[in-house]
C-alpha positions as MATLAB code, in Angstrom:
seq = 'XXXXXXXXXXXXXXXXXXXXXXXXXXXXXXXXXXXXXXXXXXXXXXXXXXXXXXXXXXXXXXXXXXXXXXXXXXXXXXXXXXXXXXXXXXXXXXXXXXXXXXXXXXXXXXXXXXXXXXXXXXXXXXXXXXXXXXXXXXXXXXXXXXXXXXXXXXXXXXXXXXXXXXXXXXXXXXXXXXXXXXXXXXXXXXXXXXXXXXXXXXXXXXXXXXXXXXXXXXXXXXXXXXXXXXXXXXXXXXXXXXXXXXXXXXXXXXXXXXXXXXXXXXXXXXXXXXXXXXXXXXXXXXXXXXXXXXXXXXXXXXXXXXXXXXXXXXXXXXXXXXXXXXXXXXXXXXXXXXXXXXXXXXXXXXXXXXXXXXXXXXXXXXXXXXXXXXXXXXXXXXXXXXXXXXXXXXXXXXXXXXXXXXXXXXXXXXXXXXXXXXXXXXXXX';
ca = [
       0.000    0.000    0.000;
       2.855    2.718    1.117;
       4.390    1.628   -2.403;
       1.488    2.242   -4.464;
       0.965    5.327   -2.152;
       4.110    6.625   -2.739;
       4.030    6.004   -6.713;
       0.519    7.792   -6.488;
       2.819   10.730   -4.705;
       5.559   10.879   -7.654;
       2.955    9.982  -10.707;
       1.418   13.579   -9.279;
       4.080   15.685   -9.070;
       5.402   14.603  -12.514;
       1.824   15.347  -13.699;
       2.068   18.815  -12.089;
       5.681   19.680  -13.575;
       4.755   18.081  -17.370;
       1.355   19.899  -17.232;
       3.163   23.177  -16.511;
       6.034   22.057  -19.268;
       3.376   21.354  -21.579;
       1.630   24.869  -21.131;
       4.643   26.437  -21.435;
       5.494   24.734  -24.539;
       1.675   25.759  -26.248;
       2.714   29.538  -25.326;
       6.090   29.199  -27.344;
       4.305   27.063  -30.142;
       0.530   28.782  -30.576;
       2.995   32.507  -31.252;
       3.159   34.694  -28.709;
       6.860   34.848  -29.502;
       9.178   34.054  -26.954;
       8.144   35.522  -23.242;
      10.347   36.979  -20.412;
      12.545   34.120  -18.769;
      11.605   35.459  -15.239;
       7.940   35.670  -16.253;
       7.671   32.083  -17.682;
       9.361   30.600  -14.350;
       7.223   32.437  -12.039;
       3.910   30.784  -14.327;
       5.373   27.789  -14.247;
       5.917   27.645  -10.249;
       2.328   29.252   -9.524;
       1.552   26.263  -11.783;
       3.227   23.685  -10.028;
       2.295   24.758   -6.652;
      -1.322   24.638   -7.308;
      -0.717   21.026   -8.638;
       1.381   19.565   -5.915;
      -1.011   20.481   -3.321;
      -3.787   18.369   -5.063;
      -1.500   15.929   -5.045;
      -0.218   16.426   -1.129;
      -4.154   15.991   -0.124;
      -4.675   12.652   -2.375;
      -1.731   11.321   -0.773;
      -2.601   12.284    2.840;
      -6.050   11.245    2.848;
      -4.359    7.699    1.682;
      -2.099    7.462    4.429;
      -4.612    8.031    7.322;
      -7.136    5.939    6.316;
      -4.075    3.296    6.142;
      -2.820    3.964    9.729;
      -6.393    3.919   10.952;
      -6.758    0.291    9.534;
      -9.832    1.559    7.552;
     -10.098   -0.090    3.815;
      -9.214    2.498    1.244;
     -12.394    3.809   -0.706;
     -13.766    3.117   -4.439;
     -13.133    6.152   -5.564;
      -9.700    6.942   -4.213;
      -8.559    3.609   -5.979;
      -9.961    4.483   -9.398;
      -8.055    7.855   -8.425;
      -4.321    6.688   -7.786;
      -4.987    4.089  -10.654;
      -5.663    7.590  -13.177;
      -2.938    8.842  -11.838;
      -0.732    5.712  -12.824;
      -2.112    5.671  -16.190;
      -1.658    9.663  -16.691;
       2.115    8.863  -15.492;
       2.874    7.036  -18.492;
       0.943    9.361  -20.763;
       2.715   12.446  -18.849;
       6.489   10.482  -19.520;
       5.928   10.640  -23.753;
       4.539   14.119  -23.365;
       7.766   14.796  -21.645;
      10.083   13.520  -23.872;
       7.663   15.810  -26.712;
       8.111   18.937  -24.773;
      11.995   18.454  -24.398;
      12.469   18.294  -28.355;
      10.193   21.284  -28.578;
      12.118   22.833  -26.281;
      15.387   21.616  -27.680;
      14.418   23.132  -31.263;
      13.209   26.597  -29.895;
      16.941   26.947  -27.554;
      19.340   26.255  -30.233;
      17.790   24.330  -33.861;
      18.891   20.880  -35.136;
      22.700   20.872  -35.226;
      22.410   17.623  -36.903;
      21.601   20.047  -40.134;
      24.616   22.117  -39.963;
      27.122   19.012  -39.144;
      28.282   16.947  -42.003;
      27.845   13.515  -42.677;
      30.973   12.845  -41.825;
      30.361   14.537  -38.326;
      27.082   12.664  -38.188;
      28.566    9.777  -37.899;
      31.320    9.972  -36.145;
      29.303   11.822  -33.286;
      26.866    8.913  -33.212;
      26.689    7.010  -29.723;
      26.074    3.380  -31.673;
      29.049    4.691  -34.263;
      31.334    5.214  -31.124;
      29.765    2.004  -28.904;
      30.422   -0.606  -32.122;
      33.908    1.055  -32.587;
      35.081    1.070  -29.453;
      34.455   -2.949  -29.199;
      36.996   -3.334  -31.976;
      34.458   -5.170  -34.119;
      35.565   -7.431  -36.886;
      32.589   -7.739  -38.685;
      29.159   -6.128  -38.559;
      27.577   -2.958  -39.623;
      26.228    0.492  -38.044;
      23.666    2.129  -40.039;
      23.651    5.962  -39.679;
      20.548    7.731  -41.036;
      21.464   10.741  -42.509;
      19.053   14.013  -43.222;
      20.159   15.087  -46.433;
      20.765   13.028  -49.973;
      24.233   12.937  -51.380;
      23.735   13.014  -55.173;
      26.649   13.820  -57.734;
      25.190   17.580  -58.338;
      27.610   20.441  -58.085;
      25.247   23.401  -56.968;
      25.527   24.840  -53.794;
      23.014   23.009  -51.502;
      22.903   19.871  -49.191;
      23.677   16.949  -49.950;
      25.762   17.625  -53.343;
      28.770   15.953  -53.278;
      29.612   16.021  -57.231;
      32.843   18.497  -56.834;
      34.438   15.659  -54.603;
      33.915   12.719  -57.430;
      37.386   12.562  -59.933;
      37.173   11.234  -62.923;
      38.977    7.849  -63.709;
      41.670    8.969  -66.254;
      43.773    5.720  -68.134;
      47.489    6.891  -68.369;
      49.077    7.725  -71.570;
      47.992    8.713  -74.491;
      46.046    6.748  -76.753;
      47.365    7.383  -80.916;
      45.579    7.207  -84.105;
      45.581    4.163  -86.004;
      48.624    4.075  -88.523;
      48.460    2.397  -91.931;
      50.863   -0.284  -92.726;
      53.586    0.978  -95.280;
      55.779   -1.991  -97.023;
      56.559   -0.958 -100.365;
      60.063    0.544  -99.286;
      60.729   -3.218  -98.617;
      59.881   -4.206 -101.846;
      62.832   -2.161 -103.522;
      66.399   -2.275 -103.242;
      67.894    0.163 -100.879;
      71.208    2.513 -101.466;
      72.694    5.158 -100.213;
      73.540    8.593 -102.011;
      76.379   11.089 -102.028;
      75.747   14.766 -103.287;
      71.997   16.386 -104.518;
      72.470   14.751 -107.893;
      71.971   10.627 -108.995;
      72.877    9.859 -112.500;
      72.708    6.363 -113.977;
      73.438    4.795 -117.184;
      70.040    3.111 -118.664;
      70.236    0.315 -121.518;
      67.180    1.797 -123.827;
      67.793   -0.181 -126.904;
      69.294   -3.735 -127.701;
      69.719   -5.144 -131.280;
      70.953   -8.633 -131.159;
      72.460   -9.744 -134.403;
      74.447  -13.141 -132.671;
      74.179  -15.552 -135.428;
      75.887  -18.460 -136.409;
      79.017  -17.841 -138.722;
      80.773  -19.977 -141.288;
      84.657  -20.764 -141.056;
      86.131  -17.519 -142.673;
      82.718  -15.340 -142.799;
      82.391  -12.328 -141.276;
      80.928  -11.954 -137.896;
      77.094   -9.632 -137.410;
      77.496   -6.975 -135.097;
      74.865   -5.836 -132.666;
      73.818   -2.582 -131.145;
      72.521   -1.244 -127.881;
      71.353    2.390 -127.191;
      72.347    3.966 -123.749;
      70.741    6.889 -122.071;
      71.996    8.916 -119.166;
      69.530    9.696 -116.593;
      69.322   12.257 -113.814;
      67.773   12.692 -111.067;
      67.780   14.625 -107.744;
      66.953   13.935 -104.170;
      63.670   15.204 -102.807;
      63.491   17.003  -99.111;
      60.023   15.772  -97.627;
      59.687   17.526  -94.186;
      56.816   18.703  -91.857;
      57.123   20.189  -88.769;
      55.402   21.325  -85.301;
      55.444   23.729  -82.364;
      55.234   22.676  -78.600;
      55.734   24.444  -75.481;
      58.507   23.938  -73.150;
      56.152   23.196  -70.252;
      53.928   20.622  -72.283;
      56.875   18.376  -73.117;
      58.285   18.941  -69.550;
      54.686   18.049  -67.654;
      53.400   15.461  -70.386;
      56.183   13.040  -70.540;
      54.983   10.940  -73.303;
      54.419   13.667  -75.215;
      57.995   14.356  -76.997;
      58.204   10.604  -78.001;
      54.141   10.491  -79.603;
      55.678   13.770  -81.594;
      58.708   11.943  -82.626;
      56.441    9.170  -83.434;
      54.187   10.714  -85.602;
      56.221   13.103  -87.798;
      58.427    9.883  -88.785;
      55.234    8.047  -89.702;
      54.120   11.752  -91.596;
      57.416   11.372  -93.831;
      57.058    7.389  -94.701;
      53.196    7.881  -95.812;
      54.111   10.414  -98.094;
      57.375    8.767  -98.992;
      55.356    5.361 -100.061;
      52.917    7.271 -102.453;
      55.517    9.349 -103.779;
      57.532    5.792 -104.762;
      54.286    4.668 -106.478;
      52.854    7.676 -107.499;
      55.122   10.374 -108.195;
      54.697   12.672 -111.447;
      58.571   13.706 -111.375;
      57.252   17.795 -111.166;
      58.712   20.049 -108.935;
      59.541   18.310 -105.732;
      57.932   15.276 -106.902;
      59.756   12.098 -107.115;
      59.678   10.146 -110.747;
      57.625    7.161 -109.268;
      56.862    3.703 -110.412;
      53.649    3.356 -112.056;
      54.276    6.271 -113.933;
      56.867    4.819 -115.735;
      55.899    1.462 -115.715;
      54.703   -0.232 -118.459;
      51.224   -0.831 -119.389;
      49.731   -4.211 -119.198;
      48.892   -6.702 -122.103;
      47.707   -9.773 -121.944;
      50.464  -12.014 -123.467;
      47.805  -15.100 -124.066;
      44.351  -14.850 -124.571;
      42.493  -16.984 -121.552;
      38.406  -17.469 -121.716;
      36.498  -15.661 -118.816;
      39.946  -14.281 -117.091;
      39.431  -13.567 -113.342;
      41.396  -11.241 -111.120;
      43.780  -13.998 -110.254;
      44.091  -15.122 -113.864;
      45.166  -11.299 -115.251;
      47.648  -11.151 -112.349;
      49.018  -14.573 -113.594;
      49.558  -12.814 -116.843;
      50.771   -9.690 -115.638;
      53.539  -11.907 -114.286;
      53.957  -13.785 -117.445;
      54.675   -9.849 -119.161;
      57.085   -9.368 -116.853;
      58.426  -12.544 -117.241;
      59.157  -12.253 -120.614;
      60.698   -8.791 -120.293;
      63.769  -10.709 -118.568;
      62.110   -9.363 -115.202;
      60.911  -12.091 -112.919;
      58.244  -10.585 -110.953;
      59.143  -10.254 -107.057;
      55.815   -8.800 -105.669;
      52.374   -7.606 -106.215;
      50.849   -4.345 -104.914;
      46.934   -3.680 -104.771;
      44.371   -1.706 -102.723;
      42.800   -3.444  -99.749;
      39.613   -3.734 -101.144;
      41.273   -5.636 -104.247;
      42.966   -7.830 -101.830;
      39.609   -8.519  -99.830;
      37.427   -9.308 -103.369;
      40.738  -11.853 -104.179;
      40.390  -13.330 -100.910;
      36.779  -13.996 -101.004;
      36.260  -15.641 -104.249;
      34.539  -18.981 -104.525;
      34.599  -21.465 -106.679;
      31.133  -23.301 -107.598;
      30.630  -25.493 -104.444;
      31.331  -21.869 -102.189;
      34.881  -23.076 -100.607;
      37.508  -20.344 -101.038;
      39.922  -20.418 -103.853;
      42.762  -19.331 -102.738;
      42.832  -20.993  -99.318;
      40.635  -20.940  -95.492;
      39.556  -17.933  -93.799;
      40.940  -19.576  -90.667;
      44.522  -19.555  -91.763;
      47.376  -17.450  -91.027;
      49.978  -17.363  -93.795;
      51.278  -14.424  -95.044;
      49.257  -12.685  -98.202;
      50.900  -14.139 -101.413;
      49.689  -14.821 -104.734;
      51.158  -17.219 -107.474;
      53.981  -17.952 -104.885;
      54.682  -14.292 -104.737;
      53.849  -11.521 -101.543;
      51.237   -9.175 -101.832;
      51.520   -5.727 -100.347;
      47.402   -4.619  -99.816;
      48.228   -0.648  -99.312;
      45.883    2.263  -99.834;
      48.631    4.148 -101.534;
      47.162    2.080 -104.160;
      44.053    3.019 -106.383;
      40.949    0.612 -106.147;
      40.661   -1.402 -109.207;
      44.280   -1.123 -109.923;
      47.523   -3.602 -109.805;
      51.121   -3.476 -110.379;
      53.502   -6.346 -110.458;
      57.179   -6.211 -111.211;
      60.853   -7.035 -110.057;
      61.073   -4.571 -107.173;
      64.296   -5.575 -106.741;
      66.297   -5.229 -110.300;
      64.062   -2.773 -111.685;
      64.161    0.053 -109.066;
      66.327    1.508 -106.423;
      65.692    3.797 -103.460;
      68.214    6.282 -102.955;
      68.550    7.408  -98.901;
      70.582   11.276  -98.835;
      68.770   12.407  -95.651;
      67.867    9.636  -93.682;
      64.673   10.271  -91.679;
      65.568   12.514  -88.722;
      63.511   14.216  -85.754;
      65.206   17.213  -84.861;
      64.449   20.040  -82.188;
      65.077   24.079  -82.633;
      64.219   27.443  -81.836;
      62.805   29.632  -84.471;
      62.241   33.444  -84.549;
      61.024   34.623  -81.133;
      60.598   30.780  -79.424;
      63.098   31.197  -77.087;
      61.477   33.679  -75.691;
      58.067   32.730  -75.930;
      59.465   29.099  -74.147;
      58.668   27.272  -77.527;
      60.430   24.551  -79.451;
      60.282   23.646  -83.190;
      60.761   20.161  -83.833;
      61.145   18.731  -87.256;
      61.084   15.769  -89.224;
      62.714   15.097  -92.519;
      64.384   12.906  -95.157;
      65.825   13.495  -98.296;
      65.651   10.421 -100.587;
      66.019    9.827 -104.737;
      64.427    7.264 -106.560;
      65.809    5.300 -109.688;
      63.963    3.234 -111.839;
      66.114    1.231 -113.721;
      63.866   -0.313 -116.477;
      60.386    0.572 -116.647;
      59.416   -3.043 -118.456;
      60.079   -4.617 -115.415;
      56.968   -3.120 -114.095;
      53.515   -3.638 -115.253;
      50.562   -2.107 -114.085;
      46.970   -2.839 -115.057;
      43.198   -2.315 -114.460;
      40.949   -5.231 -112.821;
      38.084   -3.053 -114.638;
      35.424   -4.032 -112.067;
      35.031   -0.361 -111.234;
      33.676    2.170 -114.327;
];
């Protein structure tokens, strides 16, 4: 009884102090504004008084009537069991005035902390890391959504992301130039070349009679000159680029050599001879005719006989050149069952024709094909060979700029032009 009494006793005087809490917080809530600190406390104690009293006389009546032996009445039961029940109501109103309270003192600091600071300044964050956990999880609700925006407003978090950037620098695709290989090489002495070419043979050899006079035969010679050509391109790169990008200088390097060798291979094919022009190949080279006549010739058949002109020019061919897309419509001929004519898809040998290599390079016109002896009918001629070299020019030096430069200086000397002959598959109009 003195227990229940005595709960009865406490249940009251928290109901007194929450009902004056909870008046207090409807003034600062409903918008008066926020009253005089001295004014609130005296309201609140008037308050509290008058409440604790009530609760003094409930209490006292209880313990008399327990000294006195006497049973404790109906309605003072239903009484201390209200005030039980309020208590636990009066406990969540409590904990619903504090956060009012809590808000009006100061605000949420959880909105101006991070979420860094969020969790670090959790209780369960520090309780789980202070037990030097091995395994497990602590989930921290945060306020605020992190999203990969950049604005100025919680939750954006995009100016922290980097980007994922693959070292090095990745370079163009580069074609595959092999017709230098083809040809003889040599080496030069001077601006000028000058070779002696056989243009005319009359062979008179015959068999003579004991005492008869012997045929003679002629041959026509013809002096031929030529000069090297400078091919040579250039760029400009700050000191600081090639200092900070390191890769840089050697890309540069890298790509003015392959600048000179793609001109250099069309110039050995195509060259008019004008100007700065080398005298190439094919325009010297002699036209094709079919020595026999075959029935229904395909692409493989005219190249057969393109060798067979050469062939009997004294010139054994050493190569054939062709476009790609020549080399692809070669490659995927069928015969009349549909298997591949010139061998399976699936192997690997090196591209040859007739027991000969095939250079596929689009230095090369579609639809067109030359065959000849590289070797004996044409020599490449190296004066300059093919040099990177680095420079200041006009005002670099002080502008912290280098020139670099790439050139070579090369002659070209076609030896007889009916050891190369060049043709027309005619499949394009």
């Amino acid at each position: 009884m003195k227990k229940r009494i005595n709960m009865l006793a406490s249940a009251g005087i928290l109901g007194a102090m929450t009902a004056n809490e909870r008046m207090a917080g409807r003034y600062l809530r409903d918008g008066g504004g926020h009253p005089n600190p001295e004014a609130l406390a005296q309201q609140v104690k008037q308050k509290f008084d008058s409440a604790l009293d009530a609760v003094k006389a409930i209490a006292e009546e209880a313990l008399g009537k327990a000294k006195s032996g006497e049973e404790l009445s109906t309605t003072l039961k239903e009484k201390a069991d209200e005030a039980l029940i309020k208590m636990n109501g009066l406990n969540e109103q409590v904990a619903e005035l504090q956060q009012k309270f809590d808000r009006v003192g100061g605000g949420d600091d959880s909105e101006r902390k991070s979420a860094g600071e969020l969790f670090t300044s959790d209780e369960r964050v520090k309780s789980f890391l202070g037990s030097e956990p091995s395994s497990g999880k602590i989930d921290v609700r945060i306020k605020a959504t992190l999203t990969s925006l950049t604005t100025d407003a919680a939750g954006s978090v995009g100016d922290a992301i980097a980007p994922t950037r693959l070292p090095g620098i990745l370079p163009l695709p580069q074609r595959r130039l092999t017709v230098r290989d083809l040809l003889s090489q040599g080496r030069m002495d001077g601006n000028a070349l000058e070779y002696v070419k056989e243009t005319g043979f009359v062979n008179n050899a015959a068999p003579v009679a004991e005492g008869a006079a012997k045929p003679s035969s002629d041959m026509k010679l013809d002096l031929v000159t030529t000069s090297a050509k400078v091919i040579a391109h250039w760029m400009k790169a700050s000191k600081q680029v090639l200092s900070d990008v390191s890769q840089l200088r050697s890309i540069i390097d890298q790509r003015l050599l392959y600048g000179l060798a793609y001109v250099e291979e069309a110039q050995l094919l195509n060259g008019d001879g004008t100007g700065q022009n080398l005298a190439g190949i094919i325009p010297q080279a002699t036209a094709y005719s079919a020595p026999i006549t075959l029935s229904s010739p395909t692409s493989i058949d005219m190249i057969r006989l393109m060798h067979l002109q050469a062939a009997l020019a004294e010139y054994p061919s050493t190569g054939t050149v062709m476009h790609p897309s020549d080399w692809a419509w070669i490659e995927t001929l069928k015969d009349t069952t549909g298997r591949y004519i010139i061998g399976n898809p699936q192997g690997g040998i090196a591209p040859t024709l007739w027991g000969l290599p095939v250079v596929a390079t689009q230095a090369m016109t579609i639809d067109k094909v030359l065959v000849g002896a590289f070797q004996l009918g044409a020599q490449v001629f190296d004066r300059w060979d093919a040099r990177v070299e680095t420079g200041f020019v006009n005002d670099d030096f002080t502008k912290n700029l280098v020139t670099i430069l790439a050139e070579e200086r090369l002659a070209l000397a076609v030896y007889r032009p009916e050891a190369f002959i060049y043709g027309d598959f005619g499949r394009v109009a």
